[in-house]
C-alpha positions in Angstrom: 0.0 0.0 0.0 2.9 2.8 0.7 4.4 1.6 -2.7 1.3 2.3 -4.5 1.0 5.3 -2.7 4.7 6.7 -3.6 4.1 5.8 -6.8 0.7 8.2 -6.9 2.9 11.2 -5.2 0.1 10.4 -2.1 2.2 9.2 0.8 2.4 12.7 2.3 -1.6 12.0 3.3 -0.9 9.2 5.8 2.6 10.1 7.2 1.4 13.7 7.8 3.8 15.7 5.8 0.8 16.9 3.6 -1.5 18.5 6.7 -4.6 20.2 5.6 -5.2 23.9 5.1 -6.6 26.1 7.5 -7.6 28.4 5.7 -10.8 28.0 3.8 -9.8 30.6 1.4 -6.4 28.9 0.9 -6.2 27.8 -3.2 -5.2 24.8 -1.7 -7.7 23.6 0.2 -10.1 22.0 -2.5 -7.4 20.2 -3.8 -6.0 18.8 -0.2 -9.7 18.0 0.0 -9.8 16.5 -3.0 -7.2 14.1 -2.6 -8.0 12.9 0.5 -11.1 11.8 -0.6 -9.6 9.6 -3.0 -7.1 8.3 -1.0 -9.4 7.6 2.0 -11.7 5.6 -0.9 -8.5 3.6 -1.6 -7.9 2.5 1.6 -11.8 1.6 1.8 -11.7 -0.7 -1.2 -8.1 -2.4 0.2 -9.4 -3.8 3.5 -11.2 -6.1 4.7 -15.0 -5.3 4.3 -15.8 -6.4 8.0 -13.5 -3.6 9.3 -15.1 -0.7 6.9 -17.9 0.0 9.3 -15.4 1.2 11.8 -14.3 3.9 9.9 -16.7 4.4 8.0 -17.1 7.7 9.6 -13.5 8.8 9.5 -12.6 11.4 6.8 -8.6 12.0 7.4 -7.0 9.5 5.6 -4.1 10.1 8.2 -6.9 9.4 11.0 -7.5 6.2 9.5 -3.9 5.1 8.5 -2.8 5.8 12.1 -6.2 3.4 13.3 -5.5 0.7 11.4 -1.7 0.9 12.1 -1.9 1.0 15.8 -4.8 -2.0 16.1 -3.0 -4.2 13.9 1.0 -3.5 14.1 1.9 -6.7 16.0 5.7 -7.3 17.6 8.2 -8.6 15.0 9.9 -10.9 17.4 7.8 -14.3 16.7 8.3 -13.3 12.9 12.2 -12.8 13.5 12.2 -16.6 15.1 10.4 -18.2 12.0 12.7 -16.4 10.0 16.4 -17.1 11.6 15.0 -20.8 12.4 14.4 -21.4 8.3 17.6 -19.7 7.4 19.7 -21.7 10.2 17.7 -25.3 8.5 18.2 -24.2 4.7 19.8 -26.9 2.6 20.2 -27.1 -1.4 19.2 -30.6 -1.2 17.9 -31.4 -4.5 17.3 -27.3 -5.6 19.9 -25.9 -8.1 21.9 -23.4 -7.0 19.4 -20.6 -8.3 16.8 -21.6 -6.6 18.7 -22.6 -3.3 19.9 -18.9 -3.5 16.7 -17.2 -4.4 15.3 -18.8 -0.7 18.2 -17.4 1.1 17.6 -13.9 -0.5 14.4 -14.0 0.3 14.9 -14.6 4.0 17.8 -11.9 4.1 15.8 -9.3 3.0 12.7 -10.2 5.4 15.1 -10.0 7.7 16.3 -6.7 6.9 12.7 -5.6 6.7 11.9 -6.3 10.2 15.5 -6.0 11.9 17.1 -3.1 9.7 20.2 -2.0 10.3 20.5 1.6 12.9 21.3 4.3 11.5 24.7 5.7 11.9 26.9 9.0 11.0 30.2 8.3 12.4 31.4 5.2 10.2 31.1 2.7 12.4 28.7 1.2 10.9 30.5 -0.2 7.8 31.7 -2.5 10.3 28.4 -4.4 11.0 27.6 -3.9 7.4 30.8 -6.1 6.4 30.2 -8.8 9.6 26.6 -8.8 8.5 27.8 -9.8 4.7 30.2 -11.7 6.0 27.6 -13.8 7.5 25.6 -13.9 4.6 28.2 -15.5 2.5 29.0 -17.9 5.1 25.7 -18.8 5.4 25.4 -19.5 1.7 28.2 -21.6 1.4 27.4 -23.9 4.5 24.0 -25.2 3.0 25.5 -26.4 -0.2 25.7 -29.7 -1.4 28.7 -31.6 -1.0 30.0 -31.8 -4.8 31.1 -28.0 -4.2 33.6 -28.7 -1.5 36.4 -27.7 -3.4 34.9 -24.6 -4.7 33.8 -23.7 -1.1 37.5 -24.1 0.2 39.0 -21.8 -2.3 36.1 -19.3 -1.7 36.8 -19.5 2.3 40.6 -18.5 1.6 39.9 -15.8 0.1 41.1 -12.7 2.3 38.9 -10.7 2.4 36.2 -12.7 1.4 34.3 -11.8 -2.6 30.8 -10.2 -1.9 27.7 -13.1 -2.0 26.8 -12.2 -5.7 30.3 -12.8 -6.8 30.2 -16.0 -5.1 27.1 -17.4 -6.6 28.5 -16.5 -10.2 31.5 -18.7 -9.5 28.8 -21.7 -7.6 27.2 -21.5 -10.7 29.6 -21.5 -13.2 30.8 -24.8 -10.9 27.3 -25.6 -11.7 27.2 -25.4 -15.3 30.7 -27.4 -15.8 29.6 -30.2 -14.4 26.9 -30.5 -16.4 28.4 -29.7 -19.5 32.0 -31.4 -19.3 31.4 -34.1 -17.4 28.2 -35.0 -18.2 27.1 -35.0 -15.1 23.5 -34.3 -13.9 23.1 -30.9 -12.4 21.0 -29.7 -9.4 18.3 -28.6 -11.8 17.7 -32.2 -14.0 17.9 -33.8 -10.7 15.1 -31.6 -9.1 12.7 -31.7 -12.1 12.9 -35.7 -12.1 12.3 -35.5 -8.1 9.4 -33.5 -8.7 7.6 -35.3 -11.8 4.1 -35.9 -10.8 4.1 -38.8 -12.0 2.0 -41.5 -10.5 3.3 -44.8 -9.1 3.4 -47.8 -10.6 0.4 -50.2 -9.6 0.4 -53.8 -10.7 -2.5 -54.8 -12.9 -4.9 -57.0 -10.5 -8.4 -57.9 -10.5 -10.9 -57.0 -9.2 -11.2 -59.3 -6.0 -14.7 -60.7 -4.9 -16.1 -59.7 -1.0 -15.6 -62.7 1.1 -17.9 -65.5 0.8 -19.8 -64.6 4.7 -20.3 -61.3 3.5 -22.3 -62.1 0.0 -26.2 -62.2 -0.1 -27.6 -65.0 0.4 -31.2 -66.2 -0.9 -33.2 -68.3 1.8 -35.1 -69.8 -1.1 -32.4 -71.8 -3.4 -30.3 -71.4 -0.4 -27.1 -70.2 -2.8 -25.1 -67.3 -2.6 -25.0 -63.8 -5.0 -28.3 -62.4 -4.8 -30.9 -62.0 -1.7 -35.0 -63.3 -1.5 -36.2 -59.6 -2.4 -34.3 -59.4 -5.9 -34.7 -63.3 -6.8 -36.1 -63.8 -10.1 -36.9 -67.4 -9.6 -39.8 -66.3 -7.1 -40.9 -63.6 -9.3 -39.8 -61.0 -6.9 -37.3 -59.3 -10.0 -37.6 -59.1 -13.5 -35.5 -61.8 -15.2 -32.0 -61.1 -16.7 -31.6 -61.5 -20.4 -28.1 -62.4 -22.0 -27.2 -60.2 -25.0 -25.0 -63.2 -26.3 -27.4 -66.1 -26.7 -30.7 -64.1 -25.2 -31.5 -66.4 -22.9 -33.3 -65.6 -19.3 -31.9 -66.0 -16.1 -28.1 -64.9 -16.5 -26.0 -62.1 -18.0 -23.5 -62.0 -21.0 -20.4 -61.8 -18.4 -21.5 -65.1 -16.8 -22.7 -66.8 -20.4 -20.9 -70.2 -20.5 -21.2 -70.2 -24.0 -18.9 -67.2 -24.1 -16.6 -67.6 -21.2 -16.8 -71.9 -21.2 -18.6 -74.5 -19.4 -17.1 -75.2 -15.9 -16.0 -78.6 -15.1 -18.5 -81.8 -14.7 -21.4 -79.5 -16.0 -24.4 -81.5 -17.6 -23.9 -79.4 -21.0 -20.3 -81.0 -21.6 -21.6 -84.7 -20.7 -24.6 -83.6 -23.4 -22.1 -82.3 -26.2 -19.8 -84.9 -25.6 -21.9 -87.5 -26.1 -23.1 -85.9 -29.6 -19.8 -85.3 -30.4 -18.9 -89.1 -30.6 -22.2 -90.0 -32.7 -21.1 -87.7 -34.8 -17.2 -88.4 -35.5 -18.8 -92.3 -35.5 -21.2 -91.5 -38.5 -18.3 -89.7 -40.4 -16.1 -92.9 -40.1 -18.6 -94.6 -41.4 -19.3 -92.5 -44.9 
């Protein structure tokens, strides 16, 4: 919000360097007017709409900045924690060194957002500034993978030590020889097969059956697979038809004259014994 508002030349109306006219006659006092009214309305539109009936009623957008700052400004010590605990637990693991570098950086400058640096006219500060860098590059160099060992011994006997972006130009130019003169896999091909969302693999297997206790039973035929209520025998359900040989009473994925007779059924006595009639009548033609 104070970005947007530096960019429109309108920060002066919440940190009170812009104060409003006295003087009703002042040529400036339908502008002042003016733009506070819009940046009031922005502030409106960029909360949450349960808090815009409490200041509803206020008409300084500096009255309303200062409001909202002082309900909701919170102590930056609990953010402070999260943030040193992530940095001190940041590894490269399987990230390339781009990536591992744009986390770091990103934690640095929350830091810096919430813990800046004092200000200071007498030149001692260039001291923290070069511990505090010091640190940083340290920092960097401790969370990367093994295969930079050598690199990272060189760097450390360096006196004084090269700032942290000249350090991650040489990491990566490590990076990139690897990859390209030794053919060896770099952080980056090694993260994007780590992260392909690629399902695993799950034997082919069929469909198993419930246990035999826990299929219906009919207390008519007394057989298992369907119940009294939706047996067709006893007229209680319409019969089945079989699209195969359209027959009543079964289905075309039970249909032994697609899938085979089973063992010692009556129908493979019957063909059987038709079967020999009938090789015996063409020995004797």
């Amino acid at each position: 919000m104070c970005r947007a508002l530096r960019a429109k030349n309108k920060f002066g109306f919440i940190n009170g360097t812009l104060t409003k006219p006295t003087d009703l006659t002042d040529p400036l006092y339908d502008a002042w007017e003016r733009c506070n009214d819009l940046v009031v309305s922005w502030l409106h539109n960029s909360i949450n709409p349960t808090l815009k009936s409490s200041i509803a009623l206020v008409d300084n957008a500096q009255q309303i900045w200062t409001e909202l700052k002082d309900r909701f400004t919170q102590q930056n010590g609990h953010r402070i924690f999260q943030l040193k605990k992530a940095l001190t637990g940041l590894q490269q693991d399987t990230d390339s060194v781009s990536v591992y570098f744009g986390k770091l950086k990103t934690i640095w400058d929350e830091l810096i957002i919430y813990d800046p640096m004092p200000n200071c006219s007498c030149g001692k500060l260039v001291v923290l500034l070069d511990r505090y860098k010091r640190d940083c590059v340290i920092q960097f160099l401790m969370g990367l993978n093994d295969s930079y060992n050598i690199t990272r011994d060189q760097i450390m006997l360096l006196d004084p030590l090269p700032p942290i972006n000249k350090k991650f130009s040489m990491i990566q130019q490590q990076e990139m020889h690897h990859l390209v003169l030794h053919g060896q896999p770099s952080a980056d091909s090694m993260a994007l097969v780590v992260n392909q969302p690629y399902p695993p693999y799950k034997p082919f297997s069929r469909p198993t059956q419930p246990p035999k206790r826990d299929r219906p039973f009919c207390t008519h035929y007394k057989i298992q697979g369907h119940t009294l209520d939706n047996c067709f025998k006893v007229r209680n359900a319409q019969a089945p038809i079989c699209k195969h040989c359209h027959l009543k009473g079964h289905l075309a994925d039970k249909c032994y004259k697609v899938h085979g007779y089973p063992p010692g059924h009556k129908s493979l006595s019957w063909l059987s014994f038709w079967g020999k009639r009938l090789q015996a009548a063409r020995s004797q033609l």
